[in-house]
TIBA-88402 format. One line per 5 residues: number of its first residue (from 1); their letters; for each residue z, x, y of N, C-alpha, C. Coordinates in Angstrom, 1 decimal, decimal comma. Last residue first. Example, Ala and Ser with C-alpha at 12.3 -4.5 7.8 and 13.67 -1.06 7.14 Angstrom:
2 = SA = 7,1:12,8:-2,2:7,1:13,7:-1,1:7,9:12,9:0,0 ~ 7,8:13,2:-5,7:7,8:12,3:-4,5:7,8:13,2:-3,3
END
This chain:
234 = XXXXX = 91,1:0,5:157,4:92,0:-0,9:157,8:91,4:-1,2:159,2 ~ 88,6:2,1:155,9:89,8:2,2:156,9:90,0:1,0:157,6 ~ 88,8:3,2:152,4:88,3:2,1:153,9:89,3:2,0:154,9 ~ 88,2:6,5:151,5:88,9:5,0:151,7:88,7:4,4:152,6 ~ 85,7:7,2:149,5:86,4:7,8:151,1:87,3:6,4:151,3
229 = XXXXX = 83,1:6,9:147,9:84,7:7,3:147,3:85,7:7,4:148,7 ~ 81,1:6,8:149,2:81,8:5,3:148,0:83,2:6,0:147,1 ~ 80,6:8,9:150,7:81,2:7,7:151,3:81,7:6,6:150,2 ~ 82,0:12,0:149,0:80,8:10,8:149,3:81,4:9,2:149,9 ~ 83,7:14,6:150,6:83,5:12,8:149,1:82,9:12,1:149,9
224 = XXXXX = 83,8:16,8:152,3:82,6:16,3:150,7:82,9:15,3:150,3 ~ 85,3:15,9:154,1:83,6:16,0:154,5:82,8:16,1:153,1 ~ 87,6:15,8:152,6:87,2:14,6:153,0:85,8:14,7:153,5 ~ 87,9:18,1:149,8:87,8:17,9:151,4:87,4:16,8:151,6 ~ 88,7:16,8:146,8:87,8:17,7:147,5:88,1:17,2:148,7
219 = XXXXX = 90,8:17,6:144,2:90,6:17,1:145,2:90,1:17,2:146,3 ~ 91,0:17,1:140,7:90,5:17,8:141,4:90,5:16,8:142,9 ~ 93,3:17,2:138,1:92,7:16,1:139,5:92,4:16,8:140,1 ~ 94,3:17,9:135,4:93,8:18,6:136,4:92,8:17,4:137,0 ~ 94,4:16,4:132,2:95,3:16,4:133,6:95,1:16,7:134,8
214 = XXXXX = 91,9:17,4:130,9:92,4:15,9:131,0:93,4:15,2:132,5 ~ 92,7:19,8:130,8:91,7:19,5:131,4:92,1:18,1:132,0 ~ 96,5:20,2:130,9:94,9:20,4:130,1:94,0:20,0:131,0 ~ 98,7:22,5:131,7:98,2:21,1:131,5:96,6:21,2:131,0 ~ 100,9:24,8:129,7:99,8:24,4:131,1:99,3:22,9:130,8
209 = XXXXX = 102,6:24,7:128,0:103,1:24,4:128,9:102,1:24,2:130,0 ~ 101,5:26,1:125,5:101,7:25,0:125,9:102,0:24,1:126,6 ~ 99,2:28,7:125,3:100,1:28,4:126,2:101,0:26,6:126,3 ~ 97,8:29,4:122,6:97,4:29,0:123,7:99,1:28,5:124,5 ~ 97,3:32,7:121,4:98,5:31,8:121,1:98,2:31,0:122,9
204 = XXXXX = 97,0:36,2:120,9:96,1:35,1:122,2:96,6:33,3:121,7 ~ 98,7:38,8:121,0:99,3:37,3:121,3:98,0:36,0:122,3 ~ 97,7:41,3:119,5:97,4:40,8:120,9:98,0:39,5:120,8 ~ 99,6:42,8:117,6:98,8:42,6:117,2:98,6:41,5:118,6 ~ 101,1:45,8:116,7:101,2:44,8:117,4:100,3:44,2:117,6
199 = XXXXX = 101,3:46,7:113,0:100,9:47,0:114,3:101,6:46,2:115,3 ~ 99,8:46,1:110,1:101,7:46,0:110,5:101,8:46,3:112,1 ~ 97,6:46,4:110,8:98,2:45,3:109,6:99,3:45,4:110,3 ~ 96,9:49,0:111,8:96,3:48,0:112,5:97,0:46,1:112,0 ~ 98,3:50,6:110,7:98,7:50,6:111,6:98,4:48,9:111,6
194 = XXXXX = 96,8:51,1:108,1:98,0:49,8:108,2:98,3:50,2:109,7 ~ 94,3:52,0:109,7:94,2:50,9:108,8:95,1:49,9:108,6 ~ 95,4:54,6:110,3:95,1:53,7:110,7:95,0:52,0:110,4 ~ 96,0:55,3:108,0:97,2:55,2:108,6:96,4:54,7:109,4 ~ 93,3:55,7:106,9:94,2:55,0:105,8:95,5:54,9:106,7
189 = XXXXX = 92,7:57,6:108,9:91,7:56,9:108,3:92,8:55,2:108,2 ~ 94,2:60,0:108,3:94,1:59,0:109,4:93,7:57,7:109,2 ~ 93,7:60,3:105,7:94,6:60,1:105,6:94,3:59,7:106,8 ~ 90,9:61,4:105,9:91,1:60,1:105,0:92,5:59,2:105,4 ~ 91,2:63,3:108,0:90,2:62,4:108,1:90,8:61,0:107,1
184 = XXXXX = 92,5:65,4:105,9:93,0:64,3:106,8:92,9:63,4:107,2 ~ 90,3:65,4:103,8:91,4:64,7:103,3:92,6:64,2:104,6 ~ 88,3:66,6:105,6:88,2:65,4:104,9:89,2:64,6:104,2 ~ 89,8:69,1:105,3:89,8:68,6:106,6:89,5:67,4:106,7 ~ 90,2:69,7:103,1:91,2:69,4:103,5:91,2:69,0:104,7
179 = XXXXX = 87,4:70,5:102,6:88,1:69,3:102,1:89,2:69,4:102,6 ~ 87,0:72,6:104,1:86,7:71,0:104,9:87,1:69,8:103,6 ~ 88,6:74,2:103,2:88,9:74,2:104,7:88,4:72,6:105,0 ~ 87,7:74,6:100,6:89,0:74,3:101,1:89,4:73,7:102,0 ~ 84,8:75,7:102,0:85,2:74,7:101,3:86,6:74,0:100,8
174 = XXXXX = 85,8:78,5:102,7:85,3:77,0:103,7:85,5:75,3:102,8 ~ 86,8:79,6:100,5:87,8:79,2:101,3:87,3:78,4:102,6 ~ 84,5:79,9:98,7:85,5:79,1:98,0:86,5:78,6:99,7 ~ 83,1:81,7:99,8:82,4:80,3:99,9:83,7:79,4:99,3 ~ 84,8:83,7:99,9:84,4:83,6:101,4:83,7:82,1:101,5
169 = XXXXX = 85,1:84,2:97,2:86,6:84,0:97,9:85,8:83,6:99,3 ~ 82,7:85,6:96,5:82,8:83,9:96,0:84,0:83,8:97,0 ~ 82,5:87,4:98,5:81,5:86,2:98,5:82,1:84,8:97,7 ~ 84,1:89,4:96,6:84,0:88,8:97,8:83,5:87,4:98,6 ~ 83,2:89,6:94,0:83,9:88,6:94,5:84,6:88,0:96,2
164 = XXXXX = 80,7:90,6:95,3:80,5:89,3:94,8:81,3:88,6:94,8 ~ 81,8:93,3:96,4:80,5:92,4:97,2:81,0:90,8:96,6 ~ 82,7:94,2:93,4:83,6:93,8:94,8:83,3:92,5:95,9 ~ 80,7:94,5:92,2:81,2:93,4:91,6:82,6:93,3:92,9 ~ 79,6:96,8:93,8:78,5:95,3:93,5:79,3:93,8:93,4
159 = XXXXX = 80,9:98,7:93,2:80,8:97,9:95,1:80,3:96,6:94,6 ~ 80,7:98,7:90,8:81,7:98,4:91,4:82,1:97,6:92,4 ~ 78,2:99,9:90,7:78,8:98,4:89,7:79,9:98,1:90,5 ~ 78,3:102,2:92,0:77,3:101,0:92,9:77,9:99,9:92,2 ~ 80,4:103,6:91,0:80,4:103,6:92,1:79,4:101,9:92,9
154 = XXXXX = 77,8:104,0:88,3:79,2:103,0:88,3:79,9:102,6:89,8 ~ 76,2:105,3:90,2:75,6:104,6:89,3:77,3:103,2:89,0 ~ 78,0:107,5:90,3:77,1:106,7:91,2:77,4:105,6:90,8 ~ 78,1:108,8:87,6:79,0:108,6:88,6:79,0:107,6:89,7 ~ 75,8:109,3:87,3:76,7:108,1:86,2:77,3:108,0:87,2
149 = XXXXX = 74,7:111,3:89,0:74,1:110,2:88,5:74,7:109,2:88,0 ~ 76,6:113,5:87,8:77,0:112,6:89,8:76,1:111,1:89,4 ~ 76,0:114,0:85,6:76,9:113,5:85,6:77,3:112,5:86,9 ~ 73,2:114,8:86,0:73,5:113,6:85,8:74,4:113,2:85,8 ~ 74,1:117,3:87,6:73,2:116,0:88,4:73,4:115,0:87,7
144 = XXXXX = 75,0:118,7:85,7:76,0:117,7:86,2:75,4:117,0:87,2 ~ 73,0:119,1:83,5:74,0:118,1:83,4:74,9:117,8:84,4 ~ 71,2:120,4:85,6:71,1:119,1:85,0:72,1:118,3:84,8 ~ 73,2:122,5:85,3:72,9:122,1:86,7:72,3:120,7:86,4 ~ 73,5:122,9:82,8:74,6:123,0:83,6:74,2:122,3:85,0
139 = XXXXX = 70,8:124,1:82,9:71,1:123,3:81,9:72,7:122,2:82,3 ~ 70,3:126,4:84,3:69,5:125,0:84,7:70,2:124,1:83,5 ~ 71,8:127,9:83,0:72,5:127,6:84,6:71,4:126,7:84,3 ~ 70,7:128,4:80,6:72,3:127,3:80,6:72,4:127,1:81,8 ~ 68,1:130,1:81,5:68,2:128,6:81,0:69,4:127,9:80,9
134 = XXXXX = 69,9:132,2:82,4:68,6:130,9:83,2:68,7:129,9:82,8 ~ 70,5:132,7:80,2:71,8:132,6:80,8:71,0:131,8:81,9 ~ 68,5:133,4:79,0:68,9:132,7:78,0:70,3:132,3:79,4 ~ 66,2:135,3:79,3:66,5:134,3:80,0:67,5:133,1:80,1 ~ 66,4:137,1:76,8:66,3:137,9:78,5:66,6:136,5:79,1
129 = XXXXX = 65,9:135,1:75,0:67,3:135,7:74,8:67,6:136,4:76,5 ~ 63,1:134,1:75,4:64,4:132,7:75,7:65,6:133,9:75,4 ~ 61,6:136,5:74,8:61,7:136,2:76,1:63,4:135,0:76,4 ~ 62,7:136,7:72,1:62,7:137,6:72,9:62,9:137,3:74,7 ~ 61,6:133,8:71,0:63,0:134,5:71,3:62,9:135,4:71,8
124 = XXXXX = 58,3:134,6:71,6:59,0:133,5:71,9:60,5:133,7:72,1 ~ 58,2:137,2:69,9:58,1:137,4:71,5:58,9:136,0:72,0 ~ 59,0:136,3:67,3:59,7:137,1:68,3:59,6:137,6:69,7 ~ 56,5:134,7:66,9:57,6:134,0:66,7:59,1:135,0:67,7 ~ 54,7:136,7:66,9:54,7:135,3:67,6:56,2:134,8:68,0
119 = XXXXX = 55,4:138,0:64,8:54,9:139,0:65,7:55,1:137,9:66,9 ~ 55,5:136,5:62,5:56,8:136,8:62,7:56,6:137,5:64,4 ~ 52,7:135,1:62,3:53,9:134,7:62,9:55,3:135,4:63,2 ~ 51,0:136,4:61,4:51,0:136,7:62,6:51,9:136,1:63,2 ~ 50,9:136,0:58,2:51,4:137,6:58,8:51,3:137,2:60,2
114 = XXXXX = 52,1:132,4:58,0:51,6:133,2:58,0:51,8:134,9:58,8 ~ 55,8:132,2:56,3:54,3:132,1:57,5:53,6:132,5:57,4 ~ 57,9:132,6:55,0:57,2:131,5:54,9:55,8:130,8:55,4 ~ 58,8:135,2:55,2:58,3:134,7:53,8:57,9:133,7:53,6 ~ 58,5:135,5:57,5:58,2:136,7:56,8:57,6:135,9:55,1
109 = XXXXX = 59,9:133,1:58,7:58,6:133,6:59,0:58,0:134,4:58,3 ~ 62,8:134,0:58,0:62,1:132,9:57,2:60,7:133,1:57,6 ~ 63,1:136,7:59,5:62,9:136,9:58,0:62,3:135,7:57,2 ~ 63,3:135,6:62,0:62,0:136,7:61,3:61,9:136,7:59,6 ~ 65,3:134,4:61,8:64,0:133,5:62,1:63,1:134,6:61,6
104 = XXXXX = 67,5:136,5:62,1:67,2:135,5:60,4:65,4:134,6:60,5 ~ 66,8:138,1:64,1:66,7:138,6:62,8:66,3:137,1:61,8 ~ 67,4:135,9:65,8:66,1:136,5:66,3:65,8:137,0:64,3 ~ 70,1:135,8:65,4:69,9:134,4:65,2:68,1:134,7:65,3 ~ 71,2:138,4:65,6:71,3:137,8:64,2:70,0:136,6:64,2
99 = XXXXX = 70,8:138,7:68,5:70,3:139,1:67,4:69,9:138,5:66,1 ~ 73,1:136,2:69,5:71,4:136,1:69,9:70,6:137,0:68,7 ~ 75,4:135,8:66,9:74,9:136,6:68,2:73,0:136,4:68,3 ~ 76,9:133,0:66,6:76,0:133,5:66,0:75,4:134,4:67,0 ~ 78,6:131,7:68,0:79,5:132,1:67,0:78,3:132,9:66,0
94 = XXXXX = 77,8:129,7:69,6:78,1:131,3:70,3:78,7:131,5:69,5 ~ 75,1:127,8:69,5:76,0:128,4:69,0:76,8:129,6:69,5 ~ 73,3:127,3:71,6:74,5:126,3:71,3:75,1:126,8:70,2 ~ 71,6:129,0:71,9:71,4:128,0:73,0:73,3:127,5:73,1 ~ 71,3:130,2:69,4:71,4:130,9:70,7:71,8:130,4:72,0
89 = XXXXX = 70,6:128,2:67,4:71,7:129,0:67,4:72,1:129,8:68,6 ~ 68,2:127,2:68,8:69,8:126,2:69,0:70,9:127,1:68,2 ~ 66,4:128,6:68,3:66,8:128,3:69,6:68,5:127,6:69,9 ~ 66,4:128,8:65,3:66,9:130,4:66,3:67,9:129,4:67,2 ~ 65,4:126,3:64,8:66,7:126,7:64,3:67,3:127,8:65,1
84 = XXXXX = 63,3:126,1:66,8:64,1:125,1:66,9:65,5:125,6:66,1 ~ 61,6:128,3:64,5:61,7:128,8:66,0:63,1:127,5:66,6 ~ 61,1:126,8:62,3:61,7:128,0:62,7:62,8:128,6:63,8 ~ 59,8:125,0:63,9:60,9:124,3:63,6:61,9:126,1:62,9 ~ 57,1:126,4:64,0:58,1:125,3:64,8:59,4:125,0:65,0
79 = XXXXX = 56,8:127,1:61,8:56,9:128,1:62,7:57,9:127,7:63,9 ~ 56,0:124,8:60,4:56,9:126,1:59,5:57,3:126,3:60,8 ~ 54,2:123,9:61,6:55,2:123,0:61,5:56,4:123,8:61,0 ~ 52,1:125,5:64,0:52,2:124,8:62,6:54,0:124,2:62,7 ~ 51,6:124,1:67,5:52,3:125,4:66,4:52,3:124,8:65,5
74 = XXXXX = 51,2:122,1:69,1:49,9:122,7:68,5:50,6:123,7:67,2 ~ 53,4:121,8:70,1:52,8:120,2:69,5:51,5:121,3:69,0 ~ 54,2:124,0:71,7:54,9:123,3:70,9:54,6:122,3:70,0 ~ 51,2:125,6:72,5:52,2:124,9:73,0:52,6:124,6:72,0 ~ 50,4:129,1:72,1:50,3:127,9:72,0:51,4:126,6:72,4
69 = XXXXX = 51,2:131,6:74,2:49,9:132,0:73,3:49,6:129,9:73,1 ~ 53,4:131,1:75,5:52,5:131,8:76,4:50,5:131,6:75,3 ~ 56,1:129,9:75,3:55,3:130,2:74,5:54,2:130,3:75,5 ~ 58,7:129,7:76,9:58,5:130,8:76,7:57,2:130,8:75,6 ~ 58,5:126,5:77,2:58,6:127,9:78,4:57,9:128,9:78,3
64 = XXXXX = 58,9:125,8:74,8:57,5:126,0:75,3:57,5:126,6:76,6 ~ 61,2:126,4:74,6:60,4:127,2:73,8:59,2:127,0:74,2 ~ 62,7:124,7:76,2:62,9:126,0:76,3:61,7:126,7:75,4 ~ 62,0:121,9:75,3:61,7:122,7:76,6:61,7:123,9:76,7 ~ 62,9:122,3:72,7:62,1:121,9:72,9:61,0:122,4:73,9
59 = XXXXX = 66,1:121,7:73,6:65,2:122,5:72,6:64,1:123,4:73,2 ~ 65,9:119,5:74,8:66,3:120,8:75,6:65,7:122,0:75,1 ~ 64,8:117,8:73,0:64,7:117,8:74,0:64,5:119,2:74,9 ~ 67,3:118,2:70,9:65,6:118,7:70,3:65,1:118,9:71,8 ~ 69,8:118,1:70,2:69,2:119,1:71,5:67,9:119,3:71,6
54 = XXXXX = 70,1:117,0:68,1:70,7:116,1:69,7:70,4:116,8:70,7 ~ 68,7:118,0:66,1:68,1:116,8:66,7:69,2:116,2:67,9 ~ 70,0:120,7:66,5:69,1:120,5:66,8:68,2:119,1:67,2 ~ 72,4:119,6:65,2:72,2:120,3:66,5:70,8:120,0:66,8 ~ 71,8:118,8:62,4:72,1:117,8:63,9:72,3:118,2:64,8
49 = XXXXX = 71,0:121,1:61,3:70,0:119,6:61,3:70,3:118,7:62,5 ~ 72,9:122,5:61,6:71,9:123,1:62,0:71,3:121,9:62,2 ~ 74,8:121,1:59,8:75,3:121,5:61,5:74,2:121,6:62,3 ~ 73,7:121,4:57,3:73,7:120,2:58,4:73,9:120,1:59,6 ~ 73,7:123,8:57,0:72,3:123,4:57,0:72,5:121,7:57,7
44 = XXXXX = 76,6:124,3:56,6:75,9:124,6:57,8:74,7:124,3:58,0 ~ 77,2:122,6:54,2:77,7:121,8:55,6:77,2:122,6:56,7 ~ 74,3:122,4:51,8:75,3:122,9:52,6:75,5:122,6:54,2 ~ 73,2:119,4:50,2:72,9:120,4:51,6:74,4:121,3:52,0 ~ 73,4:120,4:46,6:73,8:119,6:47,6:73,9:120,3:48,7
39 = XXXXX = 70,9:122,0:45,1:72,1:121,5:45,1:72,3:120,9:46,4 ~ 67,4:120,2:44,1:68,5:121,1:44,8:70,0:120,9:44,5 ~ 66,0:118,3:43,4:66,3:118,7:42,1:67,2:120,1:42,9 ~ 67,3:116,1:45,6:66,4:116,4:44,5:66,7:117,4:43,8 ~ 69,6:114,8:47,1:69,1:116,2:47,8:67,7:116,6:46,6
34 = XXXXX = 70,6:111,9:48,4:69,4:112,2:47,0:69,0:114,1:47,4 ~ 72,4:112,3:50,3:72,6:111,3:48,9:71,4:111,9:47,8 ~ 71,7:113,7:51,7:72,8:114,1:52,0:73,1:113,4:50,7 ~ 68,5:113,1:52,5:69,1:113,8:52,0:70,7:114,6:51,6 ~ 68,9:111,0:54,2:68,5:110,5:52,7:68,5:111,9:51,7
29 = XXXXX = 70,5:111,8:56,3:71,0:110,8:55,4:70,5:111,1:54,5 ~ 68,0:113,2:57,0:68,8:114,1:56,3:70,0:112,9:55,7 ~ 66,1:111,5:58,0:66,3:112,3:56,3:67,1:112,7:55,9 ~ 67,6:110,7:60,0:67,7:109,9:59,5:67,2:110,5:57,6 ~ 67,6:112,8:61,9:68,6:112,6:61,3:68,6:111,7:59,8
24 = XXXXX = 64,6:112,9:62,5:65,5:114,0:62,1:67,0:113,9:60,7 ~ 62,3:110,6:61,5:63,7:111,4:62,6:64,3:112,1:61,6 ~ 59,2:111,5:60,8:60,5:110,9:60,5:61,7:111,9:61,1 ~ 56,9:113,4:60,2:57,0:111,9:61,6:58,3:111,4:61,7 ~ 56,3:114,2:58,1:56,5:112,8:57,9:56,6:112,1:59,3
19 = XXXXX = 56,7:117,1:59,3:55,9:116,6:58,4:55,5:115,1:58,5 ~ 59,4:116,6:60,3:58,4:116,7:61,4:57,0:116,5:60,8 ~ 60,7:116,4:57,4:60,7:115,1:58,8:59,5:115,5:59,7 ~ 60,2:118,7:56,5:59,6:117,6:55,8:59,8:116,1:56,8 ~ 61,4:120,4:58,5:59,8:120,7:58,2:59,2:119,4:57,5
14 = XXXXX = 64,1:120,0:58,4:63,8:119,7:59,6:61,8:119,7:59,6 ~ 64,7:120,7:55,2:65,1:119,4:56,4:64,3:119,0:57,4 ~ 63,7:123,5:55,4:63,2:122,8:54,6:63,5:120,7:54,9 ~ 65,6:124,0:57,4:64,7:124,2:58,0:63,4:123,6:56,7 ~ 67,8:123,8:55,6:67,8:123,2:56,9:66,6:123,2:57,4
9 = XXXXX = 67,4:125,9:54,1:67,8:124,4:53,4:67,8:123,8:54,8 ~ 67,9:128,3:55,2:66,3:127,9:54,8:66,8:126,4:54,3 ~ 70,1:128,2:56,4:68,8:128,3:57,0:67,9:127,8:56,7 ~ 72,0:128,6:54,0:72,2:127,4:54,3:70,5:127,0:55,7 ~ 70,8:130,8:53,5:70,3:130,3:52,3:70,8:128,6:53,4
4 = XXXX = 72,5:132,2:55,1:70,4:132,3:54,8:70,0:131,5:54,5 ~ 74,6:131,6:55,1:74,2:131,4:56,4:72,8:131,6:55,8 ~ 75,4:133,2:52,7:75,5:132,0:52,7:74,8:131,1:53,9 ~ 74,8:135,9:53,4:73,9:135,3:52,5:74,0:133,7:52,5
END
């Protein structure tokens, strides 16, 4: 009885949000503080609230699989969300047998639906219970595609931030290379320089011992001096 009653308080949760358009979770905050003229949500009507909105997706998927008559977005809102409490007992509870979880949805339908829902409402489970081990192998199979997905995914951050620092160590160590190649260059440079100060330095220092211009008597063959220079002959 306590599991009924925590059902219908949950599914009174999950009917006034889909009503309102308003997340899941976020009523049920506002009902976890202000429950109104109720007593306070029991802790399985919450389990139920937040299962369901972290599986709504999966949910979701699964029931319009199996709805053959109307889609998910066309079903009244009772029936809906009904149907979202079964699925995620069956899906993700295994402490509630597929039965039970087919029985209780009949009975809120019975008293909350219209007469053609309960007849609706259990072909829907019916089919997702025959299928129910289908649906976790595709579910299992998703999750670990995505898991390889993350996996990746980091695998590529990694190479990436390897790649990079690679690159910076391959532009940092040219640049080493020619400053230090420029810092020889300087240092020649700069040993040159006093070489050339303290060095040996060419000795062009004029000779004092030669005679000068002044002194040099030039004395030409006797067929070149002109006759007013040739001596007279006695």
């Amino acid at each position: 009885m306590a599991r009924s009653t925590a059902r219908k308080r949950a599914l009174n949760t999950l009917y006034e949000a889909d009503e309102k358009s308003q997340d899941f979770l976020s009523l049920l905050e506002e009902r976890k503080v202000r429950p109104g003229a109720q007593t306070p949500l029991p802790a399985y009507a919450v389990t139920i609230v937040e299962g369901v909105a972290d599986h709504r997706r999966d949910i979701d998927e699964a029931l319009q699989t199996h709805s053959t008559r109307w889609p998910l977005s066309r079903m009244h809102a009772i029936d809906r969300n009904i149907l979202r409490i079964a699925a995620w007992e069956m899906l993700y509870n295994p402490d509630v047998p597929d039965k039970v979880a087919i029985d209780e949805a009949l009975s809120l339908a019975k008293t909350l639906s219209d007469a053609d829902a309960p007849s609706f409402i259990h072909g829907v489970l019916s089919a997702l219970e025959q299928e129910k081990d289908e649906h976790q192998a595709r579910r299992e199979q998703a999750d670990r595609i995505a898991a390889l997905a993350d996996a990746e995914a980091d695998a590529d951050v990694s190479d990436d931030e390897s790649d990079k620092a690679k690159a910076v160590v391959a532009v940092s160590e040219p640049a080493s290379s020619e400053d230090a190649h420029a810092d020889s260059e300087s240092e020649s440079a700069a040993s040159g320089s006093e070489g050339g100060e303290s060095g040996h330095v060419p000795d062009h220092t004029v000779d004092q011992s030669a005679p000068s211009l002044d002194q040099l008597k030039l004395t030409l063959p006797e067929e070149l001096t002109p006759d007013a220079d040739r001596p007279l002959d006695n």
